[in-house]
TORKOL-4160 file (C-alpha; in steps of 0.2 Angstrom, whole numbers, padded with zeros to 4 digits, m for minus):
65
<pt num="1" X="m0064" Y="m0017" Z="m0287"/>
<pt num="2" X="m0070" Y="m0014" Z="m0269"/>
<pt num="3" X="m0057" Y="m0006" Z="m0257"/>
<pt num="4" X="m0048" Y="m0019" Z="m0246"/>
<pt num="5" X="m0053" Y="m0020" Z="m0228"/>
<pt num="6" X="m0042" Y="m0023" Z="m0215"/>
<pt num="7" X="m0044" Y="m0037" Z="m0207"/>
<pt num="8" X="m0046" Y="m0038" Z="m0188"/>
<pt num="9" X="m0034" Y="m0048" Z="m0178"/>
<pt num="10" X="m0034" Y="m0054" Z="m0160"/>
<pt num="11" X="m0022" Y="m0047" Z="m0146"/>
<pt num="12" X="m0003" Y="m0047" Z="m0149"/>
<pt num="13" X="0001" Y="m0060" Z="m0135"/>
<pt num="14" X="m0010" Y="m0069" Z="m0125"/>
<pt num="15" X="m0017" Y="m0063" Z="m0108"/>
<pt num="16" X="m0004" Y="m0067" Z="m0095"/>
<pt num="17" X="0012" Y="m0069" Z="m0105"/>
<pt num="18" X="0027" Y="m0060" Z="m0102"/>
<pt num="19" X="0025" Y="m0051" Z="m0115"/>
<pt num="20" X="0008" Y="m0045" Z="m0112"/>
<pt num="21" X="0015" Y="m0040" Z="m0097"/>
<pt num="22" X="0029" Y="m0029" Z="m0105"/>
<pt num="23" X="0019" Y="m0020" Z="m0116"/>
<pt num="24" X="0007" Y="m0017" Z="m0102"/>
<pt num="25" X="0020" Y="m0011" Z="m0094"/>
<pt num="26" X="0027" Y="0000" Z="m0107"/>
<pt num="27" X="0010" Y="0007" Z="m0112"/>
<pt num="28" X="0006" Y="0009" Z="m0094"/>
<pt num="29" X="0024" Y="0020" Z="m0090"/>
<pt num="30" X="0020" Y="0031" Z="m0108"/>
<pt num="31" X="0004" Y="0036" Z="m0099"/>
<pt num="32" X="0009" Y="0039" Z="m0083"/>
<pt num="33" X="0026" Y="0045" Z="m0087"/>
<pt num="34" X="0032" Y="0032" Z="m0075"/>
<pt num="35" X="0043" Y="0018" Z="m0077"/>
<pt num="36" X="0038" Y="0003" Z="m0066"/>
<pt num="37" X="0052" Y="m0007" Z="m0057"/>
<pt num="38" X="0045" Y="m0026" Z="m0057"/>
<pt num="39" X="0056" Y="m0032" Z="m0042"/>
<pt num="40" X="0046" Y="m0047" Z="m0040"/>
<pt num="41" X="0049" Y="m0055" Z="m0057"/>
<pt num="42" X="0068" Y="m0049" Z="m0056"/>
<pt num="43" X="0070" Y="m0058" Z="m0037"/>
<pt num="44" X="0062" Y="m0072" Z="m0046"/>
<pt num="45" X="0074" Y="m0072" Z="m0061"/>
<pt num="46" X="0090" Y="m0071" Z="m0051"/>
<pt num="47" X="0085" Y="m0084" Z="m0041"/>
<pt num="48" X="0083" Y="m0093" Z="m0056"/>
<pt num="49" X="0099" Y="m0091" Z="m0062"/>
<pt num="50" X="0108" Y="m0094" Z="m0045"/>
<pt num="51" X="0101" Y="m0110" Z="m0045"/>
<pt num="52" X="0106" Y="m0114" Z="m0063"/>
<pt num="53" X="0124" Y="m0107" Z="m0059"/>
<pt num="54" X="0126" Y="m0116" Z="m0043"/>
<pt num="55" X="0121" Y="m0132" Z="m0051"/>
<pt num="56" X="0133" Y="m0130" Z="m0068"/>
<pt num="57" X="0146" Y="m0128" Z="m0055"/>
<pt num="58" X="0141" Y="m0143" Z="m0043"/>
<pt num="59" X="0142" Y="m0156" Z="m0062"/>
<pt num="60" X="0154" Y="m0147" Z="m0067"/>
<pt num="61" X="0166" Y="m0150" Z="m0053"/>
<pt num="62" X="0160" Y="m0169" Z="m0053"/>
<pt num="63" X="0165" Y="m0172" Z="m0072"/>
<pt num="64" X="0182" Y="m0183" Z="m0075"/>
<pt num="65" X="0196" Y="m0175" Z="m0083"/>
């Protein structure tokens, strides 16, 4: 019997997902001995969660006891 072949898969996450993003980051930062501080993406996820918070606390404070 023939020795096995591995068989060739496609990237580990599709081009733009975070994940992409993360691993290019990780690989990236091993290379360069660097770790790179995405401030964008954490600016945007804080608003984020603001937003969700202030929002929770505006229905919440509506609901009847």
């Amino acid at each position: 019997m023939p020795p096995r072949t591995p068989r060739r898969r496609g990237p580990l996450a599709a081009t733009g997902s975070p994940v992409e993003a993360a691993v290019r980051g990780l690989v990236t930062g091993a290379q360069q001995d660097t770790v790179p501080l995405p401030l964008l993406p954490l600016a945007a996820t804080a608003l984020v969660t603001a937003g969700a918070l202030a929002l929770t606390g505006a229905l919440a404070s509506r609901r009847s006891p």
